[in-house]
KETI-753986 format. One record per atom (N, C-alpha, C, CB): x, y, z; residue in one letter. Coordinates in pm, whole numbers, plus 50000, padded with zeros to 5 digits. Glycine has a CB too. Layout:
REM residues N
XYZa/...
END
This chain:
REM residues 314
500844988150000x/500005000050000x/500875012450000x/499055000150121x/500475024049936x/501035036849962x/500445048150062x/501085042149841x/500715055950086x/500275065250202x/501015079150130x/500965059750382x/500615090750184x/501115105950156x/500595102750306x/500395119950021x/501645115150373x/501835123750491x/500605133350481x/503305131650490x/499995134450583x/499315150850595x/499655155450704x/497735153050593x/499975153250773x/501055160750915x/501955150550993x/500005168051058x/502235161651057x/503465156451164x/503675165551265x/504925154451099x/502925161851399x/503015172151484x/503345163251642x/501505182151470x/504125167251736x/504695163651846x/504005165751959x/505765168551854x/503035156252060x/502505161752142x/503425160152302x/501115156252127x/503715171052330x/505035169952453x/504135165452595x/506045189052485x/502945163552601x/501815162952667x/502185143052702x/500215169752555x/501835137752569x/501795123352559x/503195121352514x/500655117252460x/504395124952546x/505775124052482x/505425112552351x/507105117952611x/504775116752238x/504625110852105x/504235120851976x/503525100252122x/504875115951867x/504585120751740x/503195117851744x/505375114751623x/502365124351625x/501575117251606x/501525126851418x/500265116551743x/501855112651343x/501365112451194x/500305109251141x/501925106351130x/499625119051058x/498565117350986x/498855114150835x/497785128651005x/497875099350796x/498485096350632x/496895093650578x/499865079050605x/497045095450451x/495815087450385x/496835080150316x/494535095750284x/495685066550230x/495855059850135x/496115067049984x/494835052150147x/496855063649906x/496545062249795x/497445057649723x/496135071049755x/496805059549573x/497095049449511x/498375050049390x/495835045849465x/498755064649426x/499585073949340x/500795070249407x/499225090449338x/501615066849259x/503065058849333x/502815039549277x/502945061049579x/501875033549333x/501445020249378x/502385010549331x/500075016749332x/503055020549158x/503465011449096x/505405010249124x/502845014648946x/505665018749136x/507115016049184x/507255015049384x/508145031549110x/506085011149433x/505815013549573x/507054999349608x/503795011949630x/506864986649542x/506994977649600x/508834978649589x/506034965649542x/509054980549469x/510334984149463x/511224996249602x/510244990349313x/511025004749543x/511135017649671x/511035013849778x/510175028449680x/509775005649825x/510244997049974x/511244987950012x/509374989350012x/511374979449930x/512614969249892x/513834978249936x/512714964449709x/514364989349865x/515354994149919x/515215004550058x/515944999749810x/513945005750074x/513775016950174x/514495003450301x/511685025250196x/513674992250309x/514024980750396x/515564980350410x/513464966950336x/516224983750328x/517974980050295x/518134990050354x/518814978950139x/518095000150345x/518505016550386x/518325012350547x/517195032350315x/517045008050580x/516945006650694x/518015000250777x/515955001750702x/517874991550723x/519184981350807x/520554990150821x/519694965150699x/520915000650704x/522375005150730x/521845017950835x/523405010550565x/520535020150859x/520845033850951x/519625033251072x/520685050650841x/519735048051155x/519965047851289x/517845047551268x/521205064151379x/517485040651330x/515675041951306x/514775054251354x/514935029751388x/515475053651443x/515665068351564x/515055080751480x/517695073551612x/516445078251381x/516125092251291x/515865091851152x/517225101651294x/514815079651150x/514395079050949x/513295092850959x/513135058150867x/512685090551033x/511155101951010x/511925114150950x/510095108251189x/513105117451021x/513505133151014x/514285134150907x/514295139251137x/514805121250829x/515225115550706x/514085122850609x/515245097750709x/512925111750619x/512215114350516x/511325130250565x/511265099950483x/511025134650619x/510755149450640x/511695160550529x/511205152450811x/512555154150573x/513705162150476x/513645156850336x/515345159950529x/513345146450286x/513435146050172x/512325151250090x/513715135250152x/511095151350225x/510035155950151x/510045170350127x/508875152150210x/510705175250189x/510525190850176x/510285198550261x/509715194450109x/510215190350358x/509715193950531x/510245197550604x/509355186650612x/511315213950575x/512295215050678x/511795218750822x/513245224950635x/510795223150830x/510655233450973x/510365218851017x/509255249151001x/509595208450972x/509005200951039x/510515190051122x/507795194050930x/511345187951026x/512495179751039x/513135188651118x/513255174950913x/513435197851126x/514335205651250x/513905202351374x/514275221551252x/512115205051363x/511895201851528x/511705187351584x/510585208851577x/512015180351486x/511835166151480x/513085156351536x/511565163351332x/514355165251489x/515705163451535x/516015166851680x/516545171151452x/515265182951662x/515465185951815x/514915181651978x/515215196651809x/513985177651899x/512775168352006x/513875152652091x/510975158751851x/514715148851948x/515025135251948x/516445144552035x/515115124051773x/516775153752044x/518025156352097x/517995157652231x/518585166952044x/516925170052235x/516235170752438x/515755160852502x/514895179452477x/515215153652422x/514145140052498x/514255130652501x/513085136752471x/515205127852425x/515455110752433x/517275113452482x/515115099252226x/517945102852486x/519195100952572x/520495095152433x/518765086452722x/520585102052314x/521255098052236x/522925097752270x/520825104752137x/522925082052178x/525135078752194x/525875092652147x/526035062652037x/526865088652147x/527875098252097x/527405098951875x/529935088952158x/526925086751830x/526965083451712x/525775094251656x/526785067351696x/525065091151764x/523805096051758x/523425111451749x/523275090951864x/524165117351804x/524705131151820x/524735139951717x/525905130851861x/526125130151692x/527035132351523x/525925130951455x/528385119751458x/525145124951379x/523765123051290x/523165135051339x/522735108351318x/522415136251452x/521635149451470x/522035163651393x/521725152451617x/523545163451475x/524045173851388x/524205178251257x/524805174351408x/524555165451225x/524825162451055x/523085167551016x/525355140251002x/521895162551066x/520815166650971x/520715179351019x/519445158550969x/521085189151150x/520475201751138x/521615207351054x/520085209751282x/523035201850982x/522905211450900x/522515210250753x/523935216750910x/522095203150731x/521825199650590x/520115204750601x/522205180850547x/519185204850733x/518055210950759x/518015228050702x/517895209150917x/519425236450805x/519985247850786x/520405250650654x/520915249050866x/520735241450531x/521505241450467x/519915243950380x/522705230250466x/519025235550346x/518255238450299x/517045244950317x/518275232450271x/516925255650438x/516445269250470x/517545280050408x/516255270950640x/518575279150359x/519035287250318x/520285294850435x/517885293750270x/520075290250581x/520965295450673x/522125289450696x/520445296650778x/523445292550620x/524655288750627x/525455287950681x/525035290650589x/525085297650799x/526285297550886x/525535292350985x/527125311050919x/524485289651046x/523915276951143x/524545264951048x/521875275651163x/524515263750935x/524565248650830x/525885242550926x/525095251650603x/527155251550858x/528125253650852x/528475250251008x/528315265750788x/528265256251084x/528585251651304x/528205237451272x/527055260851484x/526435235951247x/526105216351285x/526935210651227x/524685207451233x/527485209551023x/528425201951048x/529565198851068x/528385198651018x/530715214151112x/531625209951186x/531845202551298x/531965216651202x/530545204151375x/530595197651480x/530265182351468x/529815204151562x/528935180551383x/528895164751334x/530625156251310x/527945165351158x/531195166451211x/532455163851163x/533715160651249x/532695173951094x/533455170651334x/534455163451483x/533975154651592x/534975174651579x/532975147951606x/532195137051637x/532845128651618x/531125135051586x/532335122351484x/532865113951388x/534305110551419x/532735119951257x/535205123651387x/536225122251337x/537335116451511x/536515138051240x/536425122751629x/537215117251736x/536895104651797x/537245125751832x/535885099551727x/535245087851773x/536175077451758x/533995084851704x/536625064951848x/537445057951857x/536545040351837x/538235062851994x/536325036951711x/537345038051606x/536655053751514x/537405020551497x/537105061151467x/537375070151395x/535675064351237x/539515068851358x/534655069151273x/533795066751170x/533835076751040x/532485066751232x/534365071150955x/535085073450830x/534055081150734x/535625059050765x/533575069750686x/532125071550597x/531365082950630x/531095059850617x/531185082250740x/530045092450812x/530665103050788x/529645091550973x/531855105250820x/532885119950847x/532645127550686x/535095115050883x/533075119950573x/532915116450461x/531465123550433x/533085101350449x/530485113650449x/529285122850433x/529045134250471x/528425119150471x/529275139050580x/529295152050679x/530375161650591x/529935147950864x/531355161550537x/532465165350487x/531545173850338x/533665150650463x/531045162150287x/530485165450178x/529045173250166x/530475154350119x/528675172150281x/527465184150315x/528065198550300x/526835182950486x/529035200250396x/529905212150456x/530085218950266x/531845204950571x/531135211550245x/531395217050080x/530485220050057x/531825209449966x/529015212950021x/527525222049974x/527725233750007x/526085218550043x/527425234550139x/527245249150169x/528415257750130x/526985251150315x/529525255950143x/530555261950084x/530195265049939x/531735253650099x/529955257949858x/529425262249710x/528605270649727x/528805252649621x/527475267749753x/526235273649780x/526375291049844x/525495262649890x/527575290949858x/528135304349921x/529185311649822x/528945300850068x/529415304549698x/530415310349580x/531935307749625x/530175328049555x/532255298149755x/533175294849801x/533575284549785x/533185296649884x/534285281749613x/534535266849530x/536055264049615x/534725268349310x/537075268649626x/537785268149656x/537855259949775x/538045277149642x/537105265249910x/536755257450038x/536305239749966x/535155267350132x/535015244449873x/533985232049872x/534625223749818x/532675232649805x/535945229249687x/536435210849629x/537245207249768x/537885208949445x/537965212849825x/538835206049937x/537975196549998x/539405216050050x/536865200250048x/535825192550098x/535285179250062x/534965199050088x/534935183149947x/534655175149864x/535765158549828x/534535185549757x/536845165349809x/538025159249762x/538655149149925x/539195174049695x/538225155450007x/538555150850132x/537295140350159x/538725163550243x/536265141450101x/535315130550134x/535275122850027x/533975134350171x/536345123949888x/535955112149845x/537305103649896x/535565112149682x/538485103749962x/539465100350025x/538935090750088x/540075109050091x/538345097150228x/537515089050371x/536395077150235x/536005106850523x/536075081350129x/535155071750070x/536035060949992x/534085079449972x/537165059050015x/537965052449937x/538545040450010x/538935061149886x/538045045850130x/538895035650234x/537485028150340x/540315047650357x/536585031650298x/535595029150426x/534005024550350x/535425046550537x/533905027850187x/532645025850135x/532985018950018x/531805038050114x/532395010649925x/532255003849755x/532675017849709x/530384996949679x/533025011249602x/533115027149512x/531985029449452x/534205028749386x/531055020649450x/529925020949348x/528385024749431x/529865004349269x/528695032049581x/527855034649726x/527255047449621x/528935039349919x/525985051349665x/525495063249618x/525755077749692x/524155060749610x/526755074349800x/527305087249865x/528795095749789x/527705081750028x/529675086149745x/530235087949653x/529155092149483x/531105075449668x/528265088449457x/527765092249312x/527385106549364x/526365081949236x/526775111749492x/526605123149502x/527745138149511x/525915120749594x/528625130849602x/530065137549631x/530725137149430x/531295123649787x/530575130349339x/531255133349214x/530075144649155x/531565118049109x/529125142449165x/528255150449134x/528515164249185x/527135145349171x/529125169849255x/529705182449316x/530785185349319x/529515184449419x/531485176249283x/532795178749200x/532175182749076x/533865165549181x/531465175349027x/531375180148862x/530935192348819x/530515172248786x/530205198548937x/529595211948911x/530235218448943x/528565215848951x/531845222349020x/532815227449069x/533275231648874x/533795215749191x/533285216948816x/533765218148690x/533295226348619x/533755208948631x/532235222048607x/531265233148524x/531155246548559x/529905229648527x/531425249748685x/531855264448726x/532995269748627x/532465264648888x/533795263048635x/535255264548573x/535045258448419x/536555254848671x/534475259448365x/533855253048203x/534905242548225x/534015264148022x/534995236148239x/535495225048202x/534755210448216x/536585225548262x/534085209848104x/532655206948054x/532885193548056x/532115213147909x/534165184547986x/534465172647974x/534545167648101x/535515170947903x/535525174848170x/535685162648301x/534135168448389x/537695165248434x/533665179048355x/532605173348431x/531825162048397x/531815181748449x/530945166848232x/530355151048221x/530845136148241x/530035149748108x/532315138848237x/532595120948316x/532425121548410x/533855112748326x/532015130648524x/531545127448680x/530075123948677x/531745140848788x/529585132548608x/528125132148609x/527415117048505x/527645148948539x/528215112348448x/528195096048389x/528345088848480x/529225091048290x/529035087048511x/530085076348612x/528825078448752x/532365085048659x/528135089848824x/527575092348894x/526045087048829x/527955105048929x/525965089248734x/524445082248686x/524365067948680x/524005086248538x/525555059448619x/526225048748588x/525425040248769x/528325052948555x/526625048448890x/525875043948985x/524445044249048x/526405046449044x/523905051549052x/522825052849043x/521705045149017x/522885058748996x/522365042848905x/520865033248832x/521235019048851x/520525035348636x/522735018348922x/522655004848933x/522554999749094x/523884999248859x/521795013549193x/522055011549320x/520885010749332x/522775019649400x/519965022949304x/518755024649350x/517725019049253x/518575038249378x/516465022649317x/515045016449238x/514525026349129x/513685014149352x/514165019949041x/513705033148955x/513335042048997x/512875032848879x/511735037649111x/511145053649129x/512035061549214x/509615054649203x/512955058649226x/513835073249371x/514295086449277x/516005065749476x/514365097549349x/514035106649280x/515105112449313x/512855112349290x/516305101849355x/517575110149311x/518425101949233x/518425115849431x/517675093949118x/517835093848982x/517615107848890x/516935083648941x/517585117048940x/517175130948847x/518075140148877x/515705138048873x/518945137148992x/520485144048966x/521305145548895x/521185141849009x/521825132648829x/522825133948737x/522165134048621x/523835124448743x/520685136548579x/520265140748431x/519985158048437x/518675131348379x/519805164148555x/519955177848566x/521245180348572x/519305183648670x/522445176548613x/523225188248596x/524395180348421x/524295192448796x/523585169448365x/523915165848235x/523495174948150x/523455154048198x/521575181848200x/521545191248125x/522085210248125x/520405188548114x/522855207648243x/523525217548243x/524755218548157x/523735219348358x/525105204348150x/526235210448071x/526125211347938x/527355204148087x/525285206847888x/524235205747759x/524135220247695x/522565200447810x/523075231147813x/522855240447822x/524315251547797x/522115239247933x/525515247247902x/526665254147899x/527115253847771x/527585249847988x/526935242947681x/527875238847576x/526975239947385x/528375219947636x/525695249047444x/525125255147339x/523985237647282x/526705262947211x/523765232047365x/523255216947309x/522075216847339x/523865203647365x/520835226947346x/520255232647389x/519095219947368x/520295246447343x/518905213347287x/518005201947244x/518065189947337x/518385197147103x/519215187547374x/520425176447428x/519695179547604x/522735183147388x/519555195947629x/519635199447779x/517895195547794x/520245218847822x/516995202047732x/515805203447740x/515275186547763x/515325211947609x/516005175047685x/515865163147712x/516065160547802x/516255156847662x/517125164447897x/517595157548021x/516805164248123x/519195158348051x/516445177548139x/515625186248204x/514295179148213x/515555199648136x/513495178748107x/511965171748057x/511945153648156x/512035168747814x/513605148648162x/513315134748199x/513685134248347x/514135123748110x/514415146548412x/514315148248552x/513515153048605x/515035152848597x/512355160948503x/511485169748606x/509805156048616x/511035191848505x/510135147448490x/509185134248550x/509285123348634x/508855127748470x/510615126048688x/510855117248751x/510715122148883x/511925111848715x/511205133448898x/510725144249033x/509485146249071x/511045158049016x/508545151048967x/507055147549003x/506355133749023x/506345152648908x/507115123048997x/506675112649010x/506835105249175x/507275106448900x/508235114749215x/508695107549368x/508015117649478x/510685107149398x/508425131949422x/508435142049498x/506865146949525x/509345152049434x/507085153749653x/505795163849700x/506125173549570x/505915173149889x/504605176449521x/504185190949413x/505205205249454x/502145196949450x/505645204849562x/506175219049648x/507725214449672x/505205222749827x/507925205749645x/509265203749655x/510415214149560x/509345188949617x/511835219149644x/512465230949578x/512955223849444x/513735238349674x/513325209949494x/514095206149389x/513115208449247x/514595190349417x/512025205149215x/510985207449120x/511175220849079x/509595205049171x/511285230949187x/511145243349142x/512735247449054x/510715252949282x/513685240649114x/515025240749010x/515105235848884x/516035234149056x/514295228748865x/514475218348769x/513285226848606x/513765199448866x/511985231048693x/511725240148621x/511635255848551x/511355237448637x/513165258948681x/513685269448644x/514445268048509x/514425273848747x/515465255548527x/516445253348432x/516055251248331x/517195245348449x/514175243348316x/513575242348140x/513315256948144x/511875230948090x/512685267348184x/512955281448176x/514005286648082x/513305285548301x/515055285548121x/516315285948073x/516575285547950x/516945278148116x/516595268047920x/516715265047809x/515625270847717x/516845252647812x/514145272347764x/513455275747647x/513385286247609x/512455273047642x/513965294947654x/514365309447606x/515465308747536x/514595319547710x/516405303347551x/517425299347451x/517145290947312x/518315291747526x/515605284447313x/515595278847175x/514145287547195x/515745259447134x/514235298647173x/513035312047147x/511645309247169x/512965317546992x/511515303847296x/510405295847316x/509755306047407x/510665280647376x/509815319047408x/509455328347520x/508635321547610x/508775340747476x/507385322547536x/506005323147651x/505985309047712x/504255326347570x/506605299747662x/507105287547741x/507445287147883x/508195283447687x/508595294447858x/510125303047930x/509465304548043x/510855319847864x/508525314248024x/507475319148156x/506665316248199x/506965327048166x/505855305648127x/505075295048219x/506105286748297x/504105284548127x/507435278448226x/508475276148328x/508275283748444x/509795278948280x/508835291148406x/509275300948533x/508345307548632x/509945312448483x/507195309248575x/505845309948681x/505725300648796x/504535306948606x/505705286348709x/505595275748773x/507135269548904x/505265266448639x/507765276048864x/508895277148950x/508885283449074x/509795282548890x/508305297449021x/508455305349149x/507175301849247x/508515322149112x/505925294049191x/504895291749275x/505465280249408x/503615285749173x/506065271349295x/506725260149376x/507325261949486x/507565254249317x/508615273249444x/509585271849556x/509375281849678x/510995273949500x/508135291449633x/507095300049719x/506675290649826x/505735305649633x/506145281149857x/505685271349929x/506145265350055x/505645263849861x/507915264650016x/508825257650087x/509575268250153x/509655248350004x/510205276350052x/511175287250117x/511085300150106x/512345286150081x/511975303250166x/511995319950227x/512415325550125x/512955324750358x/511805344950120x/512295354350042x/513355351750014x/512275365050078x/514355348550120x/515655354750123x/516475343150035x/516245357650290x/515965329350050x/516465317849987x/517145320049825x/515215307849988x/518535315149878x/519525314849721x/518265312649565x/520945295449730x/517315304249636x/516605296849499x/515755306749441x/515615282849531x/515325313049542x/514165326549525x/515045336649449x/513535334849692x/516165337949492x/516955348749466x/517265347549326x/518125349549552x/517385334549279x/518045333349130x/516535332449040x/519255316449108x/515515329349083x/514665328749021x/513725344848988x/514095317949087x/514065354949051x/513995368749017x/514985373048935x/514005376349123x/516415367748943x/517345373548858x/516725371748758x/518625369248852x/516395357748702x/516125350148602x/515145358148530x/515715336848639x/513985361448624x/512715365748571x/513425380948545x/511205363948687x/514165385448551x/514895400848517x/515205399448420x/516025406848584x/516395384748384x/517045386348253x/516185379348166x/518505381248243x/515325373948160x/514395374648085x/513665383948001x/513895371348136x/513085386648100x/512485406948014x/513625412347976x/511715422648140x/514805409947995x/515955416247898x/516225411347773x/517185415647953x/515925398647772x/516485391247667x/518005384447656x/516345399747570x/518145380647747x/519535380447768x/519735365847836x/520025393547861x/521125362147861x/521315343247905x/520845344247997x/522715334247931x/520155336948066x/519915331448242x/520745326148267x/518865322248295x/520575317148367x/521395313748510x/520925298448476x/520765322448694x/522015287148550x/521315277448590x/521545273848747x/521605267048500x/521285269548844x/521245264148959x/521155245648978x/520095271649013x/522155243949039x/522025229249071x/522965225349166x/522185220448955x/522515221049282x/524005216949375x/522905206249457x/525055233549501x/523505195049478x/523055188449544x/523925179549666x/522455182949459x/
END
């Protein structure tokens, strides 16, 4: 069976969550799959903290912050346990847009980890590769490949090479690349990162639509404008297919067909894109949010006539 969320609220009264779901039937068909690995996922992590997992994936930051924090005051977490908390308020922080809260949780996740005896590698690794996000996400490439480059190290010694934490960490290398046009070695990250992908996860997961968005970035960078709009068109069905309607990532994804369709003179396209963008990411985040911010530029250089922007960091 499938279920959608309709809340998630904490009663400190009865020390319990209490979730509200209906049935349905949307999904049904990649349900059985997606569970299959949700079950696997399970086994490698802490149970404690899946809810505040999937909160976050859904799009649910305010809800996942207080969800973490609840589990931090109220219950009696290990040292491991800690490190994780931290690690999600900053990737929580990270996707409210507040960087320098991001930036404290996961240094601190990061020295957790890193003093923990034996020394948890992987994790550090993951945490490592959050930090760089935000470092990008701040125009600070320099910080983020070190980061980056330092978590695929710890991933060399402690995970498969073929783990989907590594396909994400090349995936941010590759957009480091594409900062720096250097278009080739990005698309071999963003291959090699799809490559895994599809041979880790279940079809319906909807971070199969990573490495075909920032494929169509480089598409887009490299004048292949036909090439980008394909890869754009096959991440943004696969996003609506996993994702909540309000999810940011959706709203990126139909910024970037925006993009492109102004580049193959598709105006009034362009701006239903981009309408539909800004409704989206209206929903989830704040004025102040990087995503909001590029999606006004956008809607500026538009009425100019002039290149847009693309956005993608994951």
């Amino acid at each position: 069976a499938s279920f959608q969320i309709d809340s998630c609220q904490f009663s400190p009264d009865e020390d319990l969550w209490h979730v509200k779901l209906h049935a349905t039937d949307q999904g049904a068909d990649i349900a059985a799959e997606y569970m299959a690995y949700q079950k696997k996922k399970t086994l490698e992590s802490n149970i404690v903290l899946m809810l505040g997992n999937l909160l976050l994936e859904m799009g649910e930051y305010s809800k996942a912050e207080s969800y973490f924090d609840t589990i931090l005051n109220s219950e009696n977490p290990n040292d491991e346990e800690v490190a994780c908390i931290y690690f999600n308020f900053g990737r929580t922080h990270r996707l409210k847009g507040d960087f320098n809260r991001a930036t404290n949780c996961y240094q601190r996740a990061l020295k957790l980890h890193m003093d923990a005896r034996p020394k948890r590698l992987a994790s550090a690794g993951k945490t490592l590769n959050g930090l760089g996000v935000v470092y990008s996400e701040q125009g600070r490439q320099m910080q983020a490949e070190e980061c980056f480059q330092r978590a695929m190290k710890l991933y060399d010694i402690s995970i498969p090479k073929k783990h989907v934490d590594v396909a994400g960490t090349l995936i941010n290398l590759g957009t480091i690349d594409c900062d720096r046009q250097d278009y080739d070695r990005a698309l071999t990250k963003f291959l090699r990162a799809k490559k895994i992908y599809d041979s880790s996860l279940p079809p319906g997961h909807p971070n199969h639509a990573i490495p075909r968005v920032n494929l169509g970035n480089v598409y887009l960078a490299t004048g292949d404008y036909l090439k980008a709009c394909e890869e754009y068109e096959s991440a943004l069905k696969s996003q609506e297919a996993s994702l909540p309607s309000d999810h940011p990532d959706i709203a990126r994804t139909l910024h970037n067909l925006a993009v492109v369709q102004t580049h193959l003179g598709n105006i009034e396209l362009a701006k239903q894109y981009l309408q539909r963008a800004e409704e989206t990411a209206g929903h989830t985040l704040s004025s102040k949010h990087p995503v909001m911010s590029l999606l006004h530029k956008t809607k500026a250089v538009m009425a100019e006539e002039v290149e847009g922007y693309v956005y993608s960091r994951h």
